[in-house]
Phi, psi and omega in degrees: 000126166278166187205195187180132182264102187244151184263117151191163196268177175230120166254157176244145166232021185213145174290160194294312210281303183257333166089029185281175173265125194295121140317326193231159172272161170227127205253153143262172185339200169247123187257200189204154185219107173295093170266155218210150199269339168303332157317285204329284151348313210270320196266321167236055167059125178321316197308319197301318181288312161344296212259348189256308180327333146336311178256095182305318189275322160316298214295279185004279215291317185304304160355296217268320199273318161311314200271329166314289226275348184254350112033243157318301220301284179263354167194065175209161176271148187281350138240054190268151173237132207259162184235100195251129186275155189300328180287303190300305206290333182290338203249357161284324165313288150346299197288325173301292163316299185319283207262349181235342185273305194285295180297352197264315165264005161294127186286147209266014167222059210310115173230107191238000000 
């Protein structure tokens, strides 16, 4: 099964307990988050990803906007803010491209 490993932090800028505003941001260590192409699927219809591909600065932006909100989602705190760097985002892109765009027109049996 493929998969894809993305590296990234969370800063808080409000306490967990009281929702006061942090003097200071607090970033955290570097975690790690699995996606999986069905994740892909799940948040958006194949066609959609189909169609933002078209556009390099969309599908990007879809890219960015996927990898944000399914994250946060399952792992992160609500007040957390998730920070994914422009290199991890370029290789869900690939991964993206690969395993759910690519693979969707690849025939799933070759018989030569």
């Amino acid at each position: 099964m493929s998969k894809i490993i993305v590296n990234y932090v969370t800063q808080r800028s409000h306490c967990k307990c009281c929702e006061q505003r942090l003097l200071q941001l607090e970033t955290s260590k570097v975690k790690q988050f699995t996606i999986r192409p069905e994740d892909v699927t799940d948040w958006a219809e194949r066609e959609s990803w189909d169609s933002s591909y078209a556009s390099p600065d969309e599908f990007a932006e879809m890219v960015r906007e996927f990898t944000n909100e399914v994250i946060h989602f399952h792992a992160a705190d609500m007040f957390d803010r998730v920070v994914i760097e422009k290199m991890e985002l370029d290789r869900v892109n690939e991964f993206i491209t690969r395993e759910v765009l690519y693979q969707a027109v690849r025939p799933t049996s070759q018989t030569e």
